[in-house]
C-alpha positions in Angstrom: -11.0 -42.0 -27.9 -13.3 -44.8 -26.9 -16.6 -46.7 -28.4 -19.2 -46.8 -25.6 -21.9 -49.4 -25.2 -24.7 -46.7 -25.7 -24.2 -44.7 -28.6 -24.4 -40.8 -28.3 -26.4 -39.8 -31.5 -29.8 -41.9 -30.9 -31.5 -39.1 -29.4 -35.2 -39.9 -28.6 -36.1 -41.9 -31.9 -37.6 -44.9 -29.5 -38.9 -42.8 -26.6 -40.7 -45.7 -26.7 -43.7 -44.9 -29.1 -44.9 -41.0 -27.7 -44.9 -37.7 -29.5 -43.0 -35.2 -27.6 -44.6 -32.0 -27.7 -43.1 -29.4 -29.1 -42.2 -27.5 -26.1 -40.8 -30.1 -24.5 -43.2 -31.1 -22.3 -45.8 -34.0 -21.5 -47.9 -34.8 -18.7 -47.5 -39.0 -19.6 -44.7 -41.0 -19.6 -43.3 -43.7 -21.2 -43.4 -47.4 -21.4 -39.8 -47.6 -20.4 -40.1 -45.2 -17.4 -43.4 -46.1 -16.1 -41.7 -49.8 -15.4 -38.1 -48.3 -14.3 -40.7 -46.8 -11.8 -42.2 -50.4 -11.2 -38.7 -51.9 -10.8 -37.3 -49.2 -7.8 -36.3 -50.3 -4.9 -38.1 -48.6 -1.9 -38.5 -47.9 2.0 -42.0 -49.7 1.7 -41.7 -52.9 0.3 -42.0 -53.8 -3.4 -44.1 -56.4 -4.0 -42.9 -57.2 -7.4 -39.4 -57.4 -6.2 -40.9 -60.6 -4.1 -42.0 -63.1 -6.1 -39.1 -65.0 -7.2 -39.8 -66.8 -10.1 -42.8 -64.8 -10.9 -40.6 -61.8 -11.1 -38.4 -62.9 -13.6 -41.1 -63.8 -15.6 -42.4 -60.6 -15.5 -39.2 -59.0 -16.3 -38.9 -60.7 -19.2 -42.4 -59.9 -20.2 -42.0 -56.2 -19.8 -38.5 -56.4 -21.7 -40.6 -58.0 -24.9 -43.1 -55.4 -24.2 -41.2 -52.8 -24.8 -38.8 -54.4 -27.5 -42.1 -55.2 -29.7 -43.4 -51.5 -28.9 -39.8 -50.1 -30.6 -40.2 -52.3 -33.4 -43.6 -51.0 -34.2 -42.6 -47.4 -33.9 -40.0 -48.8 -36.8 -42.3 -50.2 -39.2 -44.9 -47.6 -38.9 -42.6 -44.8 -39.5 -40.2 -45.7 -42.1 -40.9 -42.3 -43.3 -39.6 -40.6 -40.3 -36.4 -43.0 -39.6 -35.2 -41.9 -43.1 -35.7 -45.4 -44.3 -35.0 -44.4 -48.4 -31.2 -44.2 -47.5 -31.1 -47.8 -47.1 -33.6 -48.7 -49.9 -30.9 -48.0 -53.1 -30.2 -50.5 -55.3 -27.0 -51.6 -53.9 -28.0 -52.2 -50.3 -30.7 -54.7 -51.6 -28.1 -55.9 -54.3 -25.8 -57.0 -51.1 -28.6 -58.0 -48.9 -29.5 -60.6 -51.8 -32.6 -59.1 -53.0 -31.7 -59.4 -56.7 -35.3 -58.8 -58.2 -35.3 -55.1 -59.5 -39.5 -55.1 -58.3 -38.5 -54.9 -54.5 -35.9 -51.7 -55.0 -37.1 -49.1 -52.5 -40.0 -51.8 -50.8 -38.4 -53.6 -48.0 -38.7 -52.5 -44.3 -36.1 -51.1 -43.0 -34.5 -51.5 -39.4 -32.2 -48.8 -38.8 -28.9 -48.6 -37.3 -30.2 -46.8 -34.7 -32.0 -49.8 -33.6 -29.7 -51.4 -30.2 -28.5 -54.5 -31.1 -29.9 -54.7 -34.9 -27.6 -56.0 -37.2 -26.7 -52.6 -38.9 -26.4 -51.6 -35.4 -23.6 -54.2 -34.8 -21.9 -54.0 -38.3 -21.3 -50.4 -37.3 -19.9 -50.6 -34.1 -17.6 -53.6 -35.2 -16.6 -50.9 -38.5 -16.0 -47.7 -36.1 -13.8 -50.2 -33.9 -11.9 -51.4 -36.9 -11.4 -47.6 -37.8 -9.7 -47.7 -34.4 -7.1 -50.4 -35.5 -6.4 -48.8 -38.7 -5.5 -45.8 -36.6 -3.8 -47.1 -33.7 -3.1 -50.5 -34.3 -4.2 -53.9 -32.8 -5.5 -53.9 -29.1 -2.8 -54.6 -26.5 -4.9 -56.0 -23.4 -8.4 -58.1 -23.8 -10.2 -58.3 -20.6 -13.5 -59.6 -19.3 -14.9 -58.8 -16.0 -18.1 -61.3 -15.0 -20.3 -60.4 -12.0 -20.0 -62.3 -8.7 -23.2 -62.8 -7.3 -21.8 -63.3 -4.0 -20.6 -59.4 -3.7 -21.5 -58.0 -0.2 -23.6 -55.5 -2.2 -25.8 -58.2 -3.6 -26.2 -60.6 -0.5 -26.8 -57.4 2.1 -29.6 -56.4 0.3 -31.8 -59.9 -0.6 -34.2 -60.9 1.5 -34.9 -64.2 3.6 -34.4 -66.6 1.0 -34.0 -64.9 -2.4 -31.3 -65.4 -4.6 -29.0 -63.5 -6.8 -31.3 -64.6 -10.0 -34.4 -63.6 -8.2 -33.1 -60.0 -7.7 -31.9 -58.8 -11.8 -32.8 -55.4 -10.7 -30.2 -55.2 -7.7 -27.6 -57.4 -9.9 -27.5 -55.1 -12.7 -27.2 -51.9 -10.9 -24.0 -53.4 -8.6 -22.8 -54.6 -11.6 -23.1 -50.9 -13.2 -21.6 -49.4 -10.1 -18.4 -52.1 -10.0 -18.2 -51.8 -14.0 -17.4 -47.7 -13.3 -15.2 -48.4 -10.7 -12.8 -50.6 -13.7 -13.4 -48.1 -16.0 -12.0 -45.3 -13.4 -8.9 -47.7 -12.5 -8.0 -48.5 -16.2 -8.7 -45.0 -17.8 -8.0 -42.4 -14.8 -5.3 -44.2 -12.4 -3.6 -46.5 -15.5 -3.5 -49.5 -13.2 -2.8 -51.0 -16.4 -0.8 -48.5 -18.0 -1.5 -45.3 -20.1 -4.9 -46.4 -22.5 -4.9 -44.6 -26.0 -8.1 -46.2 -27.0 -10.8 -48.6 -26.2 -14.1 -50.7 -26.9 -16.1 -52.5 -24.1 -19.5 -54.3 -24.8 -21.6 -55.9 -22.4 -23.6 -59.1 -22.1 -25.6 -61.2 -20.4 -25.2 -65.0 -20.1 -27.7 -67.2 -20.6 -28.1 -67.8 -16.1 -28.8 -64.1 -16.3 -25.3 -63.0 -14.9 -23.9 -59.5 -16.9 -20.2 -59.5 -18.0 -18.1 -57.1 -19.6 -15.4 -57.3 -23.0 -12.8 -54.9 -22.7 -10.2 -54.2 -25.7 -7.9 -51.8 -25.2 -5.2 -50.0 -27.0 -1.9 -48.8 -25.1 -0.3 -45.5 -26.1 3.2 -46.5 -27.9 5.0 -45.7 -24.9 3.0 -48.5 -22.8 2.9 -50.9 -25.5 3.5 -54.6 -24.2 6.3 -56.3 -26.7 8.0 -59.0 -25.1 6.9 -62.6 -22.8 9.2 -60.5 -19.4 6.3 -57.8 -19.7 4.0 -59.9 -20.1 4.7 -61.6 -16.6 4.3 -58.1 -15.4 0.4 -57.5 -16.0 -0.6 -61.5 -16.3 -0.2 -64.6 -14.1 -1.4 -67.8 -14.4 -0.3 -69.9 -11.5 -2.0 -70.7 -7.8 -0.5 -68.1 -5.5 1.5 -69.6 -2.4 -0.9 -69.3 0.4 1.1 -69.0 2.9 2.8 -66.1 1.4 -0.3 -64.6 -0.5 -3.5 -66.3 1.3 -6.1 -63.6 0.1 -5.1 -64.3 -3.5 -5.3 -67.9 -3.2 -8.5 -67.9 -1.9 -9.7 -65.7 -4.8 -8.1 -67.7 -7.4 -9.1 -70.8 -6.4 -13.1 -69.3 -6.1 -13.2 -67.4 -9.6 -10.0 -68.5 -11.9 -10.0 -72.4 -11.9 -11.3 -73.3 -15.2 -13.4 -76.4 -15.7 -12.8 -79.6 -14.7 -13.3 -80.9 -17.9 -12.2 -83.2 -20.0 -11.5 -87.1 -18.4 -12.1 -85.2 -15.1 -15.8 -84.0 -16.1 -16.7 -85.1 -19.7 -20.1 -83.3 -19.5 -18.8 -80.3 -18.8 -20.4 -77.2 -21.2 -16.7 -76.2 -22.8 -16.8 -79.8 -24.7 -17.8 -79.8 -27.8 -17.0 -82.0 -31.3 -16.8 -85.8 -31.6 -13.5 -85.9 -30.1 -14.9 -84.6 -27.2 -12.1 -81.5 -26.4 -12.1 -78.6 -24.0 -13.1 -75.3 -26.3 -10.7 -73.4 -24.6 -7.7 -76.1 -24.6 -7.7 -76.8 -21.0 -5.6 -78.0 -19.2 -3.0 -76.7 -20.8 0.8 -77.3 -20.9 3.5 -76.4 -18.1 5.3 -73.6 -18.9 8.8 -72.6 -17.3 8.8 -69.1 -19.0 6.3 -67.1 -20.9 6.7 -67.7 -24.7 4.7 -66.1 -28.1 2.5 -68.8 -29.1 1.6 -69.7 -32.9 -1.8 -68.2 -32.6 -3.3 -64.8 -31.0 -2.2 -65.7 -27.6 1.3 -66.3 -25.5 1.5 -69.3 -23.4 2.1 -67.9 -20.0 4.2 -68.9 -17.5 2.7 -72.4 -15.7 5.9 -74.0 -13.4 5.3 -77.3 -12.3 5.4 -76.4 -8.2 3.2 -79.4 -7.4 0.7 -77.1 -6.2 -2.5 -78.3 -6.2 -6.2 -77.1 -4.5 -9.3 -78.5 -5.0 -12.1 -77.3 -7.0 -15.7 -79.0 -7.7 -14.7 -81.6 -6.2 -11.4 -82.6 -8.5 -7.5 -82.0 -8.0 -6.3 -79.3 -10.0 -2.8 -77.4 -10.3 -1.3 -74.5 -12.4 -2.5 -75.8 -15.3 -6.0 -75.0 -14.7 -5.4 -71.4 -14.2 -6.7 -69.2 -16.2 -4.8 -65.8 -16.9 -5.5 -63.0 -14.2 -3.9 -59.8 -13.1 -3.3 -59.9 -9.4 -4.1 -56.2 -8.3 -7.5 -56.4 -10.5 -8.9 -59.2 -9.1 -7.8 -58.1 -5.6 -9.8 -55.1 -6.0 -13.1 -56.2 -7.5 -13.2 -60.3 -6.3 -14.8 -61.6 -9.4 -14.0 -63.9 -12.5 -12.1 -61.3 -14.3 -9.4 -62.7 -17.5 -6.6 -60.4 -18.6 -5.0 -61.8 -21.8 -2.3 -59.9 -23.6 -2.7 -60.0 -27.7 0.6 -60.9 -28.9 -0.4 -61.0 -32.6 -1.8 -58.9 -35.1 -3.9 -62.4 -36.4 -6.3 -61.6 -33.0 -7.6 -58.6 -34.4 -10.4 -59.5 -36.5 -11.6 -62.7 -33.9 -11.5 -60.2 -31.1 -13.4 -57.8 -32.5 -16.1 -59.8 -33.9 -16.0 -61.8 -30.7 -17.4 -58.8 -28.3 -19.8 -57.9 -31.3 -21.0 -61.5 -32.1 -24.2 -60.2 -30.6 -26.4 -63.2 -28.9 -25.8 -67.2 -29.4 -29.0 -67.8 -32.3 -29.0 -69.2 -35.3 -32.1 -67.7 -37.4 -34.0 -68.9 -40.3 -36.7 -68.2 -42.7 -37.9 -69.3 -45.3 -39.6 -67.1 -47.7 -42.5 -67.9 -50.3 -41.2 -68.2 -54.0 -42.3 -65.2 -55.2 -41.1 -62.1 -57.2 -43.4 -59.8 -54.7 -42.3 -60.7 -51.3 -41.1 -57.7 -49.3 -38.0 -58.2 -47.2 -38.9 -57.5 -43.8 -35.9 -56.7 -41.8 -38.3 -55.8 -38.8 -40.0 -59.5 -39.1 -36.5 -60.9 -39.6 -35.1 -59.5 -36.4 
């Protein structure tokens, strides 16, 4: 059983903003397709595939475009999306619309809406349903896209870059993201996977990356710190023994520097000025459970040290990898192991935080102001 990242009962509700006919056919097409047209990559030359900044621009002008045309079809058919199931007094009771005049007025985005808020909520309830079923997830990984894959550097042109081409990015990061899915849920690299939940994202330098949780069958369950050493590592590999790991872990699984090495780095935050994720962390002659979600994996003092951005950094930079997945797909790719039950309900709000915003608004002081979740949004 598994929770995909594009639900299976939306249908055609936001065919963009067209009537299909009722024989199933139309000679136009929609807002969506006419661009997916735009953004192909052809024998001739695309000319908006060219323009570098200007093309980024664009695509995130024809992303609104369409965005602001599904919201429309939403507030002018309220009717049609069924909107009276949300409108009962207890919805707007817990949505904090306590005036009994705005029952059955407010307007509505539904669940079907990617990315609304009842859209989230649900996932993050069906995934819950999961642990209730099958109990906490096992294995969280997250796979980021390298944008130095041969896929993506053989086909740019004479002095693009990996931002300038989103198109090309996305689509090897589709292809790379099937080829994981295949090695987790069809060859087990991982071991047999009873269930799972993957989201994906994209960070804010445009880069997609991928959330896995994923729930073991009983007989694959991972229990104590001598199987954990089995699927995770968090040391530098020798390099004269294992040079082709090395390399990789020193290019994609060096955290930071931060702290007194680089105190500007992004993963400081607070007064005190402290690495987010707790780097660097301690040496570690054996795996142990730690007090929180997470073990503390095994980090031997071996004096090995490479450098990285310039600084001198050793085991305790590492950040937790499995050695056959990052072989196979050469990208920043962190396998943690959940040790404790506590990790559930962080993890899974985690991959369905949604985007980094903080929204606020400010209505008028009025008993006939209609919520508007469309305006909201």
């Amino acid at each position: 059983m598994a929770l995909m990242e594009t639900p299976t009962n939306v249908g055609h509700l936001y065919e963009d903003t067209e009537e299909t006919p009722e024989n199933g056919n139309r000679n136009t097409v929609t807002m969506r397709e006419y661009y997916s047209c735009k953004f192909q990559i052809r024998p001739v030359e695309n000319a908006i595939l060219l323009d570098g900044r200007l093309t980024q621009q664009f695509t995130v002008d024809v992303y609104i475009k369409l965005e602001t045309s599904r919201l429309q079809f939403c507030q002018h058919n309220q009717t049609r999306i069924r909107a009276d199931l949300y409108q009962g007094i207890v919805d707007c009771v817990n949505a904090g619309d306590m005036h009994p005049t705005q029952v059955d007025k407010r307007i509505v985005l539904p669940a079907s809406f990617i990315g609304g808020p009842r859209d989230m909520r649900r996932r993050y309830l069906d995934a819950m349903t999961l642990v209730q079923d099958d109990g906490k997830a096992d294995i969280f990984l997250t796979m980021t896209c390298n944008p130095h894959w041969p896929e993506i550097c053989d086909n740019l042109k004479p002095g693009q870059t990996a931002q300038d081409r989103q198109d090309l990015v996305s689509r090897v990061f589709r292809a790379k993201l099937e080829d994981l899915k295949e090695q987790l849920f069809k060859k087990h690299v991982l071991g047999a996977i009873k269930d799972h939940v993957h989201v994906i994202e994209f960070q804010k330098r445009g880069l997609p990356h991928a959330h896995f949780l994923l729930v073991m069958y009983p007989h694959h369950k991972i229990h104590t710190p001598d199987q954990y050493d089995i699927f995770v590592c968090a040391e530098i590999p020798d390099p004269q023994t294992h040079p082709v790991l090395h390399n990789l872990v020193v290019a994609h699984m060096m955290h930071g520097p931060c702290g007194h090495l680089k105190p500007t780095s992004h993963c400081m935050e607070g007064e005190k000025k402290k690495c987010q994720s707790r780097y660097p962390k301690q040496f570690n002659e054996n795996t142990t459970k730690g007090e929180d979600a997470y073990p503390l994996y095994r980090k031997r003092n071996t004096r090995m040290q490479v450098q990285v951005r310039n600084s001198t950094l050793d085991n305790r930079w590492v950040v937790p990898y499995n050695p056959k997945l990052l072989m196979m797909f050469n990208s920043h790719m962190t396998v943690e192991i959940c040790s404790s039950i506590k990790s559930v309900k962080y993890l899974y709000k985690y991959v369905y935080k949604g985007h980094d915003k903080q929204v606020i608004q400010i209505d008028p002081d009025a008993c006939d102001v209609v919520i508007n979740e469309i305006k909201r949004y």
